[in-house]
C-alpha positions, 0 to 999 in steps of 0.5 A: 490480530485486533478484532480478528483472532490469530489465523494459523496455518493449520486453518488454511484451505488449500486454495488459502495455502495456494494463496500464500504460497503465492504471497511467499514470492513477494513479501518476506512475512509469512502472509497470515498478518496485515490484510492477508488474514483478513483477506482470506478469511473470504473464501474464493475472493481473498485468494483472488485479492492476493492474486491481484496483489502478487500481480500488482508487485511482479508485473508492475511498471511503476517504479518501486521508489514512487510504489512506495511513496504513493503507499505512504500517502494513502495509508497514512490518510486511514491511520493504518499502523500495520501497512506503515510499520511494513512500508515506512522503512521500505520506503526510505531504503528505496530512495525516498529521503527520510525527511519526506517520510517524517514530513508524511507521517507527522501530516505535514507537506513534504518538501520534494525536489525530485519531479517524479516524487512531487508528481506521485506525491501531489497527484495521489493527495489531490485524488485522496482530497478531491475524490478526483483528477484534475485534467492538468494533474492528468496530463502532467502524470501522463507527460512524467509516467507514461499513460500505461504507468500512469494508470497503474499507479491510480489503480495503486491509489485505489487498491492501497485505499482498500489496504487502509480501509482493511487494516484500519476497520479490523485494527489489525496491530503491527508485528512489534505491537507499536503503534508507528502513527499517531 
């Protein structure tokens, strides 16, 4: 695992197996790779991460499509090889069309015709440059998500931000060793 050495789960503390016992409802992996083995490697708080992210799959409203659209704005913002290896395919088998993929991967705009698409596209790259919201970006999401869904997916932005700075900080390597970004 790039600066981290492999954690097996013979390491685990039972709060860190609850853990992934947790994660094992959500994700097909084991729960050990990607931000995971970072995650708990801190005792009480990488749990409650994991919580959060098991909360954030099952109890979500935002469409799972969009979920993986916005995903593949922000990690592809940290470069973060791991978290696209695991959403660039998830991506495109929930509906978003290959060529926006591409277009996200190789840094160039995508050109989106769905109006739901272009709103989570256009608002998750707006905060990612301005650190930001624009009062119409804010209306425009209120008036296409809903208030209530519309906070979840800033708070997505937020937390796949972390995902990025994690996965990117301990340059934790994809299953396969490729490197998907450039």
């Amino acid at each position: 695992m790039g600066r981290l050495s492999e954690l097996k789960p013979t390491d685990l503390s039972a709060d860190q197996e609850r853990a992934v016992d947790k994660l094992r409802g959500v994700i097909s992996r084991h729960g050990l790779d990607g931000p995971f083995g970072v995650w708990l490697r801190m005792p009480g708080i990488g749990p409650a991460l994991i919580d959060l992210f098991v909360a954030q799959r099952q109890q979500g409203k935002l469409e799972k499509r969009l979920f993986e659209l916005m995903t593949l704005v922000v990690i592809r913002r940290w470069s973060a090889q791991f978290a696209w290896f695991a959403h660039g395919a998830r991506a495109e088998e929930l509906g978003i069309a290959p060529a926006i993929v591409e277009a996200i991967r190789t840094r160039r705009a995508p050109v989106i015709t769905r109006e739901d698409e272009k709103l989570v596209y256009e608002l998750t790259t707006e905060i990612m440059d301005k650190h930001a919201l624009s009062d119409a970006m804010y209306a425009r999401g209120k008036a296409v998500l809903s208030e209530a869904v519309l906070i979840e997916l800033i708070f997505s932005i937020g937390f796949y931000n972390m995902v990025g700075i994690t996965l990117t900080s301990f340059d934790v390597p994809t299953p396969d060793g490729s490197r998907p970004l450039d």
